[in-house]
C-alpha positions as CSV (number, residue, x, y, z in Angstrom):
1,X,17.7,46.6,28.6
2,X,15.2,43.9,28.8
3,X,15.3,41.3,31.3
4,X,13.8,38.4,32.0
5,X,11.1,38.2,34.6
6,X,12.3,37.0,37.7
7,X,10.7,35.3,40.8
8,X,9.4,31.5,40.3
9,X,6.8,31.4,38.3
10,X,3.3,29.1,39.3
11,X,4.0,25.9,37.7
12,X,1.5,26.1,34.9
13,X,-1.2,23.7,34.1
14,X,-0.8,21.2,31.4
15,X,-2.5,22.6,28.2
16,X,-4.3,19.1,26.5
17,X,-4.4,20.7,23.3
18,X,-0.2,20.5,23.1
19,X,-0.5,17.3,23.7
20,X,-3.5,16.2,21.4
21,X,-2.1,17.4,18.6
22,X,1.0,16.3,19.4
23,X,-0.3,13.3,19.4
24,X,-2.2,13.3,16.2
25,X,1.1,14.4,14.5
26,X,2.6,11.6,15.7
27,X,0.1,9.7,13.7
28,X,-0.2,11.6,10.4
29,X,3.5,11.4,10.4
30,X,3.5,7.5,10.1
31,X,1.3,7.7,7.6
32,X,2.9,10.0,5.7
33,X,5.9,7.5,6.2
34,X,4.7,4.7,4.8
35,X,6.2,3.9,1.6
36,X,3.2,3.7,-1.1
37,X,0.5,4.2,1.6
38,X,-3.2,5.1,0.1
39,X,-4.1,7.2,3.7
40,X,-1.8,9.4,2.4
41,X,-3.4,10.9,0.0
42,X,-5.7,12.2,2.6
43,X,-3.4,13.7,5.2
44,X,-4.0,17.6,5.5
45,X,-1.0,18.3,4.2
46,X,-3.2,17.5,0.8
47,X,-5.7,20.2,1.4
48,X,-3.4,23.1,1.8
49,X,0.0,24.6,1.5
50,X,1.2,23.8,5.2
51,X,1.5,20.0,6.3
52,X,2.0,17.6,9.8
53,X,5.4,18.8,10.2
54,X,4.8,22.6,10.3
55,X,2.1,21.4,13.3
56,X,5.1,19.3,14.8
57,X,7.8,22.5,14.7
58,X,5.4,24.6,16.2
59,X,4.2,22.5,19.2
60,X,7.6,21.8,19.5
61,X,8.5,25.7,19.9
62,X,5.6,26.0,22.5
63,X,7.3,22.5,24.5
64,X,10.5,23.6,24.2
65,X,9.4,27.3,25.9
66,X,7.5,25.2,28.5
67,X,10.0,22.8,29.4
68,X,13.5,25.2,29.2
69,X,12.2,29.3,29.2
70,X,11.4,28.6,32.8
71,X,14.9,27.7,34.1
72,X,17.1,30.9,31.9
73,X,14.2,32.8,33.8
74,X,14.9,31.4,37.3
75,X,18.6,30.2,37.4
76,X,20.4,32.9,34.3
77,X,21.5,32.5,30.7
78,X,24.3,29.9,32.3
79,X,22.2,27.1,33.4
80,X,19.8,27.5,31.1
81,X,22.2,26.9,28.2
82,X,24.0,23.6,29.8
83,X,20.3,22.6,29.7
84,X,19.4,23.5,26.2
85,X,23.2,21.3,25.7
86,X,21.5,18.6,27.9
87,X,18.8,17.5,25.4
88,X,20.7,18.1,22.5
89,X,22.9,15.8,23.5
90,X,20.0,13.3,24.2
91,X,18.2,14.4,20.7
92,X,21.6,13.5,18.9
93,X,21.7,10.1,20.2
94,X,18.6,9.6,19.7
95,X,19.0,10.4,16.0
96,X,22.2,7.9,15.8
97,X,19.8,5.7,17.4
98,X,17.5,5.6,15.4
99,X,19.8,5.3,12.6
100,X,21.5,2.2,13.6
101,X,18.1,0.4,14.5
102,X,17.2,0.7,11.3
103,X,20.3,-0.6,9.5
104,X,20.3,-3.5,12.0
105,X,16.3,-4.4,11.3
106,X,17.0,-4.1,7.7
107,X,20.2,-6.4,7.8
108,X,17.7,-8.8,9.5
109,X,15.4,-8.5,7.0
110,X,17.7,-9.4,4.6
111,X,19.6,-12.7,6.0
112,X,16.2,-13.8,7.0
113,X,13.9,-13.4,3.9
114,X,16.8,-12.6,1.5
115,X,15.4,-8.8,0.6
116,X,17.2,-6.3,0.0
117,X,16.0,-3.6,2.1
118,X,19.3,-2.3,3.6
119,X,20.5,-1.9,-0.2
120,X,16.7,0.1,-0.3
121,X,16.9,2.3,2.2
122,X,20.9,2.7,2.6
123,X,22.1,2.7,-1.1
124,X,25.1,4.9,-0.8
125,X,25.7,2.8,3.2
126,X,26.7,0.0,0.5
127,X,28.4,1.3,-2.4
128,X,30.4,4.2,-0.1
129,X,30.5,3.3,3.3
130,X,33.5,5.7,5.0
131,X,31.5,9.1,3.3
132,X,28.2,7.3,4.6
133,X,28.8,7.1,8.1
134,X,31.0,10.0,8.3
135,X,28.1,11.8,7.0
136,X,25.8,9.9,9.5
137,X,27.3,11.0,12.5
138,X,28.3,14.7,11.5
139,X,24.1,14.6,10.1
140,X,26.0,16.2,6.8
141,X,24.4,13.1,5.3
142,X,20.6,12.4,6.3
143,X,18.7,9.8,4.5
144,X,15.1,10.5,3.6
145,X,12.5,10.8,6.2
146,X,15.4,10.8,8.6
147,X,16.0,14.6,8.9
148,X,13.5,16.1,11.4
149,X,15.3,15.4,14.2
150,X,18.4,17.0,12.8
151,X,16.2,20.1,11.7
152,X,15.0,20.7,15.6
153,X,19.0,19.7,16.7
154,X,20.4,22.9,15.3
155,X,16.9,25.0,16.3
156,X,17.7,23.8,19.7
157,X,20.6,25.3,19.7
158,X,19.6,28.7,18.8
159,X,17.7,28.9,22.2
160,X,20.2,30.0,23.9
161,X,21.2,33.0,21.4
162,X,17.4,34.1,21.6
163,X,17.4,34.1,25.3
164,X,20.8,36.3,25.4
165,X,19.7,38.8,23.2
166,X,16.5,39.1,24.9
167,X,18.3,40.2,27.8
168,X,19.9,43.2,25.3
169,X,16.2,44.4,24.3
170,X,13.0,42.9,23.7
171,X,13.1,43.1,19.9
172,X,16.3,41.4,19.2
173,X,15.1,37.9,19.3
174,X,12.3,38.9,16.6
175,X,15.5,40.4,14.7
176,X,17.3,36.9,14.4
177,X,14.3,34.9,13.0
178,X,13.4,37.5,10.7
179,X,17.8,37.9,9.8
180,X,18.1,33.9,9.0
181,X,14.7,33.5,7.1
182,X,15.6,36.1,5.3
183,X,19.3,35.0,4.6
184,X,17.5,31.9,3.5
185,X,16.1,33.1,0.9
186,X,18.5,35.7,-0.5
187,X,21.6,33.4,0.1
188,X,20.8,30.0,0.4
189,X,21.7,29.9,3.8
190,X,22.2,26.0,4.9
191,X,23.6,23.5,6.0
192,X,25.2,20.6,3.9
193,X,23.4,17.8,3.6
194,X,24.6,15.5,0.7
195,X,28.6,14.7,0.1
196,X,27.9,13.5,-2.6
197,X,25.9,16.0,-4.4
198,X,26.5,18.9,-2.4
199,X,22.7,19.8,-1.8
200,X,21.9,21.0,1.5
201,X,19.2,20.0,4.1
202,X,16.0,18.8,3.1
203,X,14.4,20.6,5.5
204,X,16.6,24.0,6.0
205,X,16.5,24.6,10.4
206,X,17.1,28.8,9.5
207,X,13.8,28.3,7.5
208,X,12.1,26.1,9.8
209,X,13.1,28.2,12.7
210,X,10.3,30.6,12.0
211,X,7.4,28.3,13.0
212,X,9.6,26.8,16.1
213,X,10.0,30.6,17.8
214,X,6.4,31.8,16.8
215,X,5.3,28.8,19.0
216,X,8.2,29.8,21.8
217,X,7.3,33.6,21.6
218,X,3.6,32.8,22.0
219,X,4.6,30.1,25.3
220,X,6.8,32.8,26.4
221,X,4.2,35.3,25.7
222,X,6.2,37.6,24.2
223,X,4.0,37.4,21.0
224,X,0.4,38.3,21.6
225,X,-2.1,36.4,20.1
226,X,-5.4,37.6,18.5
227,X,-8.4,36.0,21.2
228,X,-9.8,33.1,19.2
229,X,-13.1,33.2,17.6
230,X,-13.1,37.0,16.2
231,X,-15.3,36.6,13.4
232,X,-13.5,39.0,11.5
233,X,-10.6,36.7,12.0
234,X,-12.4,33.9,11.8
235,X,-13.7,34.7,7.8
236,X,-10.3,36.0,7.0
237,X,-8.5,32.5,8.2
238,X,-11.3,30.0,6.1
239,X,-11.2,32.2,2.8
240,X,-7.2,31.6,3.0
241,X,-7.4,28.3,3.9
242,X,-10.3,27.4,1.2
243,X,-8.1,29.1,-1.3
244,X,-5.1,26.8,-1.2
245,X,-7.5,23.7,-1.4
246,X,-7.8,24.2,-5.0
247,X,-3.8,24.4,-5.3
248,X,-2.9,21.7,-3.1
249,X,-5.4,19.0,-3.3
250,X,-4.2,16.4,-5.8
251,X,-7.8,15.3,-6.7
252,X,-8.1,18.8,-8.3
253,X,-4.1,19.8,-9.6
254,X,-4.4,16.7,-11.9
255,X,-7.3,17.3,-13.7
256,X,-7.3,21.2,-13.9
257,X,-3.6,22.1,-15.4
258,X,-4.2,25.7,-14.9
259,X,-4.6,25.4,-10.5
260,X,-1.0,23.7,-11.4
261,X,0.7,25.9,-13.5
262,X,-0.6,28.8,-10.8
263,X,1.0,26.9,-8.0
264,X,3.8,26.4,-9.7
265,X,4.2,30.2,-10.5
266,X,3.3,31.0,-6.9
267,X,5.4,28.3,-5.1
268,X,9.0,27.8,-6.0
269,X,10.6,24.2,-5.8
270,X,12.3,24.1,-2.5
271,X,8.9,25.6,-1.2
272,X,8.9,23.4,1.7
273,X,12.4,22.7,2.1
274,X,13.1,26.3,2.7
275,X,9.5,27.3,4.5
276,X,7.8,29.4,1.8
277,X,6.1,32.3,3.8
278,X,3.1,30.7,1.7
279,X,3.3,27.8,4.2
280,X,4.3,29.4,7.4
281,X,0.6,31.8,6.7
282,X,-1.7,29.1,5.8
283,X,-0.5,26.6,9.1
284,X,-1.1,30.0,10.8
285,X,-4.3,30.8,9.7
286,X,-5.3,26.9,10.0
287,X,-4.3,26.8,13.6
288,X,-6.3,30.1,14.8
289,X,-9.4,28.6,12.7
290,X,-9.2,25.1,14.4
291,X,-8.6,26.5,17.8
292,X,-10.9,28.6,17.6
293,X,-13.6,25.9,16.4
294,X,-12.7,23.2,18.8
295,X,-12.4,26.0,22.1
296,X,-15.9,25.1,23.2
297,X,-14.8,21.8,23.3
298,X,-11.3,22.1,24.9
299,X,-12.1,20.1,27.6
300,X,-13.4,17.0,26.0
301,X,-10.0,17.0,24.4
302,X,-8.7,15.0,27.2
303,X,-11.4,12.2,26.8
304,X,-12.7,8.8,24.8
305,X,-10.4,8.6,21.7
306,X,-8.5,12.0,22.0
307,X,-7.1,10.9,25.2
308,X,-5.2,8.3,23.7
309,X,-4.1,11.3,21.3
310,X,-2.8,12.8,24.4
311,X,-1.3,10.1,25.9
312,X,1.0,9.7,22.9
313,X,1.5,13.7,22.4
314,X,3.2,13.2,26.2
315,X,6.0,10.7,24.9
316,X,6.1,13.0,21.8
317,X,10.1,11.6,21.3
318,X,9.8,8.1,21.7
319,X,6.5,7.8,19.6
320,X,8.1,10.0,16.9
321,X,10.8,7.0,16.7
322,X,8.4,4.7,16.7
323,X,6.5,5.7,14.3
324,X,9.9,6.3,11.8
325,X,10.7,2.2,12.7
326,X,7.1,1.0,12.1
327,X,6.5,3.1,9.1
328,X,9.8,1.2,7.4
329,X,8.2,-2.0,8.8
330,X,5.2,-1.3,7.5
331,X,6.6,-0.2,4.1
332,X,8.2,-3.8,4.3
333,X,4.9,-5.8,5.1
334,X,3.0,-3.9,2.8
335,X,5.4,-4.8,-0.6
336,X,5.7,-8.7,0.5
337,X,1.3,-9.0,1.1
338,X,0.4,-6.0,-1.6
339,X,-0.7,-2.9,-1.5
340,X,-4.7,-3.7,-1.1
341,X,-6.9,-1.3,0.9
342,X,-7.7,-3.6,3.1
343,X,-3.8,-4.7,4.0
344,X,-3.0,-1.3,4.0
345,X,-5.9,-0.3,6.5
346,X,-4.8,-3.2,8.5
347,X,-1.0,-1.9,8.6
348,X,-1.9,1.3,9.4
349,X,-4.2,0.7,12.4
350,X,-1.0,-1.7,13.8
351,X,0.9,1.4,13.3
352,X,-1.3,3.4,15.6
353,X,-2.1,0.8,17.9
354,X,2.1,0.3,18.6
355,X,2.8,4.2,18.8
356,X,-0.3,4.0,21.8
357,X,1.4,1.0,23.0
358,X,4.8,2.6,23.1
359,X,3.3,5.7,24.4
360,X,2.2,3.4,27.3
361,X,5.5,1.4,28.2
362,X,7.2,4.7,27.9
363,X,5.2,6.5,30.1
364,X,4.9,3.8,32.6
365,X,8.8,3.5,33.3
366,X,8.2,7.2,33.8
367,X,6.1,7.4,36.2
368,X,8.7,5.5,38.3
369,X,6.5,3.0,39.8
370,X,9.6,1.3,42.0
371,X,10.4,4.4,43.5
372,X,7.0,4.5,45.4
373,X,6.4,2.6,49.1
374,X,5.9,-1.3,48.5
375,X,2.5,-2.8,49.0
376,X,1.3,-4.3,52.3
377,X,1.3,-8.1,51.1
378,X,-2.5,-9.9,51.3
379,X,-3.0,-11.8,54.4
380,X,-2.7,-15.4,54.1
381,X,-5.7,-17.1,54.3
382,X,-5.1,-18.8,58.0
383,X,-4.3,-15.3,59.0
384,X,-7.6,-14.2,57.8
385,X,-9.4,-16.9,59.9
386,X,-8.0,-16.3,63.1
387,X,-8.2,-12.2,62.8
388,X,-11.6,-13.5,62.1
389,X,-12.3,-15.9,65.1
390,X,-10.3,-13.0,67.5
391,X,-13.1,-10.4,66.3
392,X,-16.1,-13.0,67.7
393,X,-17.0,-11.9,71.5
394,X,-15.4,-14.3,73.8
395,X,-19.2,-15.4,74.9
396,X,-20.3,-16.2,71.6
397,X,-17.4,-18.5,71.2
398,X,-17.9,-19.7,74.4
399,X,-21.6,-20.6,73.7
400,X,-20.9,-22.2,70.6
């Protein structure tokens, strides 16, 4: 029987690169966001199979691993399981928060500028309201680009079953994954996602769940990991990644109808709704080739413009709602002044520069500046003339 490793473990230092690319999810996802946004047709997701959110999943395995492995290691399955319960709980209301922002920023919209951007983004909130929320609150019903959080809700919650069963033998946890991507594809294993329609999740957690554990078995280090820049590995990783260019890039799958028709034949519909292995293989290979690349570089990371990438990979939550909020905002400002490249340009980089900003506030009431001892006040300036005239030798004075 396997257990886990006991003893306190050396808090570890903080990797930058988590947080940098974190960060520059954060980012790519509020561009991706953006109703009608030209940047997005440069995003990486348009240069291979894998996209932003399969880098967001993973670092959020490796987080998650960080923040919660250590305590089912140090205080037992128990503890560790009320605190996996802990932040879903915070996650959830997060989600209804987020929800509910929205429908109150677009019912301002509206009786403002008479739009109709609640009827936009909330259709059936309008025409069926009791199935709507019901289906808000249970997240049976997830409107678009509202359905990440959701996803990582019901990953969350398999923590706890990984952790058990790798008490039971070190394999078992491998077992799972491979047992729910597999029932994934062989019986549409989901959850609903539509009342209406019956469909289920956009984006299927028992598919999804493959790229969250890789990143927790590799924080845990119960995955080894090939040492980066093998050249073997390194030649292997391009060619795959080069390959998919052709069948992903849209510059190239709308003029040549045959790199279409192939990724068509190779990639099924729901490829990225149910995590082709297509997808979870190419972010893979990505990641080892842009680690590796950027290793003699790994502590610049944390400087000039990538250390306001990490500053907003820190406050990964709150900037990940911020970005969903400004992207609709931005979606907003972009239809009523047009779609230029220069408006959008100018929409996006006020994007970026309120996820930094929120990054900021956020991590500000963090740090808990009240808790800390107050200041000495200044001393007036009266004060400072007689400490002054004191310091003068009695003598001096005297002769003066």
């Amino acid at each position: 029987m396997a257990e886990f490793q006991p003893g306190k473990p050396a808090k570890r230092p903080r990797d930058e690169r988590l947080d940098f690319f974190r960060g520059l999810t954060m980012l790519i996802i509020f561009v991706a966001h953006v109703p009608s946004n030209s940047w997005n047709a440069r995003i990486p997701a348009r240069f291979g199979f894998s996209s932003g959110a399969e880098l967001f999943v993973f670092c959020s395995g490796i987080a998650s691993a960080l923040a919660f492995g250590g305590i089912f290691v140090r205080r037992g399955l128990l503890l560790g399981t009320a605190r996996i319960a802990h932040r879903i709980w915070q996650v959830y209301w997060a989600q209804i928060a987020l929800v509910l922002a929205l429908i109150a920023i677009a019912t301002t919209l509206d009786r403002s500028f008479g739009l109709s951007v609640l009827a936009n983004w909330f259709p059936l909130l309008l025409t069926e309201p009791e199935p709507a929320l019901f289906g808000l609150v249970t997240l049976s019903w997830q409107p678009a680009y509202l359905d990440i959080l959701p996803m990582y809700l019901v990953i969350l919650a398999l923590i706890p079953a990984i952790m058990a069963l790798r008490l039971v033998h070190s394999a078992l946890p491998f077992l799972l994954v491979a047992l729910l991507y597999a029932l994934v594809w062989t019986q549409g294993l989901n959850l609903p996602g539509d009342p209406w329609t019956g469909a289920g999740w956009f984006l299927n957690p028992f598919a999804w769940q493959i790229v969250f554990f890789i990143g927790f078995f590799i924080a845990m280090k119960w995955l080894p990991v090939p040492p980066l820049g093998d050249p073997r590995l390194m030649v292997l990783t391009g060619c795959f990644v080069a390959l998919s260019v052709p069948l992903s890039f849209w510059g190239i799958l709308d003029h040549w109808p045959a790199a279409q028709a192939l990724r068509d034949l190779i990639l099924p519909e729901r490829e990225k709704n149910d995590m082709h292995i297509l997808r979870v293989l190419h972010f893979l290979a990505l990641a080892y080739l842009v680690l590796s690349l950027i290793e003699p570089w790994r502590q610049r990371l944390d400087k000039g413009a990538g250390h306001l990438l990490v500053l907003i990979g820190r406050q990964s939550l709150a900037t990940f709602l911020a970005s969903v909020v400004l992207s609709r905002l931005a979606g907003v400002a972009a239809d009523a002044a047009g779609h230029g490249e220069a408006v959008v340009a100018l929409l996006n980089l006020a994007g970026f520069a309120l996820i930094l900003a929120t990054a900021l506030v956020v991590g500000w009431f963090k740090s808990a500046p009240w808790a800390g001892a107050a200041p000495k006040p200044a001393p007036r300036r009266d004060e400072r003339k007689d400490d002054t005239a004191s310091a003068v030798p009695t003598r001096v004075r005297e002769a003066s």
